[in-house]
N, C-alpha and C positions, 0 to 999 in steps of 0.2 A: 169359315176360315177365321181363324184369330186377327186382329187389326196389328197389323208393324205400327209400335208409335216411335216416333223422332222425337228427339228433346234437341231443340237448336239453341245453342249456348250463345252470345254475341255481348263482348267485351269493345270498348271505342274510348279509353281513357283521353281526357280532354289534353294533357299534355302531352299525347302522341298523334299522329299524320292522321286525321279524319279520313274512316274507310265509307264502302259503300254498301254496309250489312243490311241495312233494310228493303235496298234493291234486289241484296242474293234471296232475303228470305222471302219477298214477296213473288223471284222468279221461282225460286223452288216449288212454294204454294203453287203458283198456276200450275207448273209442269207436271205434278202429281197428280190436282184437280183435273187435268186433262189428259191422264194417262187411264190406260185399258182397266187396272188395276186400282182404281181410284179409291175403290170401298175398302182395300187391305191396309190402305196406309191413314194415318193421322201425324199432325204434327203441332207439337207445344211448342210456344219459344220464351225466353229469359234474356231479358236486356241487360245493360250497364252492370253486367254480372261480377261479385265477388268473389272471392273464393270460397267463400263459409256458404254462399247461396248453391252451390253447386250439388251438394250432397241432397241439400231440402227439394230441388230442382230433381233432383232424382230418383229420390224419395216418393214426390209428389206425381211422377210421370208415370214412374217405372217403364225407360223405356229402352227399347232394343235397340235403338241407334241413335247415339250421343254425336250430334255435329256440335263441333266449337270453330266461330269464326271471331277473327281477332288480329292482335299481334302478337309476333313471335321474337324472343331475341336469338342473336347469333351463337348463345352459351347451350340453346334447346330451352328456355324455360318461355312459357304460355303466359301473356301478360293479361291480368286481370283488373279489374279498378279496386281502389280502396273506398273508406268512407267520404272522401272530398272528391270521387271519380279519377284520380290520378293514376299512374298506371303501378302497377304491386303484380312482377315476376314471380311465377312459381316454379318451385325447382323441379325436375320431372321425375323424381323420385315420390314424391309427395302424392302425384297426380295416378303416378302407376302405382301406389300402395292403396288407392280408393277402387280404381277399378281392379284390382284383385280382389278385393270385398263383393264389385258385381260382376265377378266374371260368370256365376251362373243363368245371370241375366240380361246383361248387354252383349249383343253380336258383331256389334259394327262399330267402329269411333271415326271419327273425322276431322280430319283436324288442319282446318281451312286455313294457318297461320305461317308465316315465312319461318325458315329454320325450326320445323318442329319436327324432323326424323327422328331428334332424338329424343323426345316427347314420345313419341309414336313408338320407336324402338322399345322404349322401356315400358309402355300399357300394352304391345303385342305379343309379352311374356303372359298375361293373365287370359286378352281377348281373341276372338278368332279371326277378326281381320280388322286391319288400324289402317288409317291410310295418313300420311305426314308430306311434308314439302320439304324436299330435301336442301332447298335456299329459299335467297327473299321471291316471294311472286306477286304479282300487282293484282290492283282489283280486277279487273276485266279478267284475266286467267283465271282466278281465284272464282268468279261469277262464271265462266262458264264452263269450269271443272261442276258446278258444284248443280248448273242447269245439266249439265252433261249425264251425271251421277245417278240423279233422282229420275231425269228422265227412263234412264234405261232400268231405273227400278220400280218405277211406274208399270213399266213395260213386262215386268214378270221374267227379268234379267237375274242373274247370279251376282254378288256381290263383287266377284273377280271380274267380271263382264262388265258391269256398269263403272268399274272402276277403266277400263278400256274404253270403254264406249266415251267419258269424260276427259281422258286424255286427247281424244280423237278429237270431240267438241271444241277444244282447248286452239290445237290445229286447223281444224275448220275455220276458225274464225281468225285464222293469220298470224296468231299471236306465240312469239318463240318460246315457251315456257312450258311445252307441254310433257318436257323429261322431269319437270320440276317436283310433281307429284309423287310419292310410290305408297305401293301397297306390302304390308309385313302381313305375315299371317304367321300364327300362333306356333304351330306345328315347326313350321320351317324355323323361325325366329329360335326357338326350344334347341331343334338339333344344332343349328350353328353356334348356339351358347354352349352343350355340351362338346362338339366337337373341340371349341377352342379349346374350352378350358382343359381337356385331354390332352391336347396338345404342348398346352403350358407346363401341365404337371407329370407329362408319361416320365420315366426314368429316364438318364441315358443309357443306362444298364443296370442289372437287379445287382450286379458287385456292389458299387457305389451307392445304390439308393440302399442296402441293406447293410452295407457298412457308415452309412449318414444313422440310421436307425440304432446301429448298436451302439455308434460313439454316443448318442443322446440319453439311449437307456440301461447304459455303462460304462456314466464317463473315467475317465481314468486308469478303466482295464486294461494293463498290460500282460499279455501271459496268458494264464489261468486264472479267475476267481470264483470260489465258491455261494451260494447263497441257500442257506439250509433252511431260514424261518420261510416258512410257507408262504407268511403275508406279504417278507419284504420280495420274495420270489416271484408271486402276483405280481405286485407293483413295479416289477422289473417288465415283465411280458406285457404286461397292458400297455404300457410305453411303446416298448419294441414292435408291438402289435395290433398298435393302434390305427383307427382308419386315416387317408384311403389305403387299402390293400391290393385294390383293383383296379386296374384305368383302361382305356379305349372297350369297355362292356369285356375284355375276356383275359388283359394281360396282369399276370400277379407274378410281380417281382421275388417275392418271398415266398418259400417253398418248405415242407415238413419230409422229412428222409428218412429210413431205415429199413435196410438192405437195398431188396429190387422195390418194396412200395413207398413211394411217396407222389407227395401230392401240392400244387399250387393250395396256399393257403389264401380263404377270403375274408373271415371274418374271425373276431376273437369278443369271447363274452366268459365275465367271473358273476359263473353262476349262483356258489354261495359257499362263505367260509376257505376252504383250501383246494375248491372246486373250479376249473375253469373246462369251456368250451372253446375248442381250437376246432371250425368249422364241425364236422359230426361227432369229433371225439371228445370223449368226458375224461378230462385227466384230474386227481387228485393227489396236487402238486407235494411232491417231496422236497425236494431241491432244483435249483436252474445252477447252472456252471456256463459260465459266459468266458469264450477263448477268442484270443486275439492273438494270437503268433505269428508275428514277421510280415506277412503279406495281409494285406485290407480285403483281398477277395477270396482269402479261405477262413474267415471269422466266421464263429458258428455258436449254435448256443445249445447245451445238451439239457434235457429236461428228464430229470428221471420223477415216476408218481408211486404212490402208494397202493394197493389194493383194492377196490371198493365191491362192495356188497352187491350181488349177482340182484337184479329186476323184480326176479320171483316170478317170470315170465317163464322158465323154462327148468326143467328138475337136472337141478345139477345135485344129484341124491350122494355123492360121495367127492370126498377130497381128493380121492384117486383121481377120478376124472377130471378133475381141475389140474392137476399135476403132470397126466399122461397129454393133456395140450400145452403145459407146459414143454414139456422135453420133444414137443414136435415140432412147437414154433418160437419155443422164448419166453412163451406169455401165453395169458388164457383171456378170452375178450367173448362177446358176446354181443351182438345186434338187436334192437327193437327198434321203436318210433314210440316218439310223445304227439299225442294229439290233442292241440289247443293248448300246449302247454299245461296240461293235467292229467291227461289217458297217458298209461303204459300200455303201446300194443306192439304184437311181437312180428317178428321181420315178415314170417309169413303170410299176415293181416295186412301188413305195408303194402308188400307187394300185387297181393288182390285189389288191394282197396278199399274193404271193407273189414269191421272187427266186432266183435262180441264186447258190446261196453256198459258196462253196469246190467247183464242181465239181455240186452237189446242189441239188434244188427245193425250197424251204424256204416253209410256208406263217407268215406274218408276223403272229406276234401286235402287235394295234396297240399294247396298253399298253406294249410293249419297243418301237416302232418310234419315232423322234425324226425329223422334219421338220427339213430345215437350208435356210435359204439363204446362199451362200458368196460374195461380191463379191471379183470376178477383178480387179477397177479398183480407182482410191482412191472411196470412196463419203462419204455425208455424212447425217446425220440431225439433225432437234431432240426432244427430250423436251421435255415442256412440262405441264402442268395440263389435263386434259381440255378444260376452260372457257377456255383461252387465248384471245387473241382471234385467231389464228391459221386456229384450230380453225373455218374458216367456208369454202364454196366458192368465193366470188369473189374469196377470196387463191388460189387452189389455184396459178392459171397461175403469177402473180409468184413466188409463195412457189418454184415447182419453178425459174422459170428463174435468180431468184437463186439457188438451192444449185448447182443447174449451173457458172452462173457462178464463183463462189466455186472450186469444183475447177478450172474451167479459169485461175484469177488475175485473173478479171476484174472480181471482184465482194468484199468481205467481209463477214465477220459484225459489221460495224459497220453495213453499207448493210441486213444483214440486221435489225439491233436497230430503225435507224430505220424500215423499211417496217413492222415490226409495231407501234412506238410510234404510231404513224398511224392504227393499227386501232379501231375503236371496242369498249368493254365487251360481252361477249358475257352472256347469259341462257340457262342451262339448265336443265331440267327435271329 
């Protein structure tokens, strides 16, 4: 069995309250020397510790469980000595930017100092289990959390365990501070950072968060305006469609329309030149027309593209046949997969899993496998606000045979603003 080493850190700057570290280290020492487990553990330690010494301290150890005993201020920052021993705070940003360099190698931190949760909070983003004092704690708590700890790790205890076991010890011994301790652990610390910040940033509703999005990436627009250069076109939509697109892992505000299909949009990438990626679809942008008429939750943005060049994945032997899917659905489009970002392989290959690549059977990891569809015609979409009022079935027909229309000249995005101005407020859930 590999040996657990502990690196014990111990700070006592002479212009602060003289602790009792040489006592805790020396209990630690026996309690492990006399535990079941005695051969698995070792332990280093580092006095009148600086800051600059801590990394060499760790360097020199490489160890899997970093104890610091010391003082703590009430801001969260871990006080260290300087060159004359005096006491030099560190901010806890600082200290959890290091151990995120060893989070493949330290397990455990400890951080035996009063007010360091948030010390602890901020290194149990990197580590798997931090243990901090959520206020001030006196020496005797602090010594027989830390007899408490080691013992039950001695003992061939679990890290959550031993951190119980230490609070109990704390207890045992009369002493009222034994809430004072806590344990963060890595996992849990992660979700409660993502959940907040989901919370901060969800929308109130996809109207408003995509009408904040249009006014930013076309400011001024009242009415109708057109935008026909391709690039300033880009540079409209990468704004408008910029991350985040997605919050709570599945809700996206902003939504791509036309007819009965559309779809929650997650991601946008300008693939190259007049080319972008709106989640699977490859559009080669012709023009964006950006509408804003009278109400802020029927703003919408029409995107018409240009034609592109069919894969070569599949024999499209005549122009008829690109024509006769035109007049079926509008447009003529076609499916494959890019794999690794360099293989064309065609939807059929996708769907098995594996494909014929350069000569050889290739079985097709999906995370590297990218879904495309490619529109061989000029095609047309609206992005729009989940909530638009668009966004309902009994527009489905109108909505598809106006955008038809529109590509064949028979129709505009003017007759399109006003069919949807007509629409009534939508309510969603």
């Amino acid at each position: 069995m590999n040996t657990i080493k502990i690196l014990f850190l111990a700070a006592d700057p002479t212009d602060a309250v003289r602790l009792r570290l040489g006592q805790e280290l020396r209990d630690i020492r026996e309690k492990l020397q006399l535990s079941k487990h005695r051969d698995s553990y070792s332990i280093e330690s580092r006095e009148s510790v600086r800051a600059g010494d801590i990394s060499q301290a760790i360097f020199d150890i490489e160890p899997q469980i970093v104890h610091f005993s010391g003082h703590g201020t009430s801001a969260g920052e871990l006080c260290f000595e300087d060159s004359q021993g005096k006491t030099k705070p560190i901010k806890p940003d600082a200290l959890a930017n290091l151990f995120k360099l060893l989070a493949s190698q330290v397990r455990c931190v400890v951080l035996n100092a009063c007010y360091s949760e948030t010390q602890a909070r901020s290194i149990a983003k990197h580590i798997p289990f931090v243990i901090g004092m959520n206020q001030a704690i006196g020496d005797n708590a602090a010594i027989a959390f830390s007899v408490g700890f080691y013992r039950a790790l001695g003992a061939g205890r679990s890290v959550k365990d031993a951190y119980e076991f230490a609070c109990v010890e704390i207890q045992l011994e009369g002493i009222p501070e034994y809430l004072t301790p806590i344990l963060l652990e890595k996992e849990i610390i992660i979700k409660e950072d993502e959940i907040a910040h989901n919370k901060q940033n969800v929308p109130v509703s996809s109207t408003s968060f995509f009408s904040q999005r249009f006014s930013s990436s076309f400011p001024g627009v009242r009415g109708i305006q057109r935008f026909c250069s391709s690039s300033e076109a880009i540079t409209r939509l990468s704004k408008l469609l910029e991350d985040p697109l997605k919050f709570n892992k599945h809700y996206c505000p902003v939504w791509w329309f036309r007819g009965d299909r559309n779809f929650q949009i997650e991601s946008f990438e300008h693939l190259e030149d007049d080319i972008v990626l709106i989640d699977n679809q490859e559009l080669k942008i012709k023009e964006v027309v950006a509408v804003n008429a009278r109400s802020y939750y029927k703003c919408f943005v029409y995107i018409e593209t240009y034609p592109m060049k069919p894969s070569g994945l599949y024999a499209w032997t005549e122009e008829k046949e690109i024509q006769d899917e035109i007049g079926r659905y509008g447009y003529c489009s076609e499916q494959f997969a890019v794999y690794q970002r360099k293989f064309l392989v065609n939807r059929s290959e996708y769907d098995d899993g594996a494909a014929n690549i350069d000569g050889k059977i290739v079985d097709l990891d999906w995370k590297a496998s990218e879904l495309r569809t490619r529109y061989l015609s000029s095609y047309n979409l609206v992005v729009a606000a989940k909530e638009n009022p668009l966004n309902t079935p009994s527009f489905d027909s109108s909505f598809e045979e106006i955008m038809n229309n529109i590509l064949r000249g028979y129709a505009s995005v003017e007759d399109l603003s006003e069919a949807i101005l007509e629409l009534p407020k939508r309510e969603f859930n």
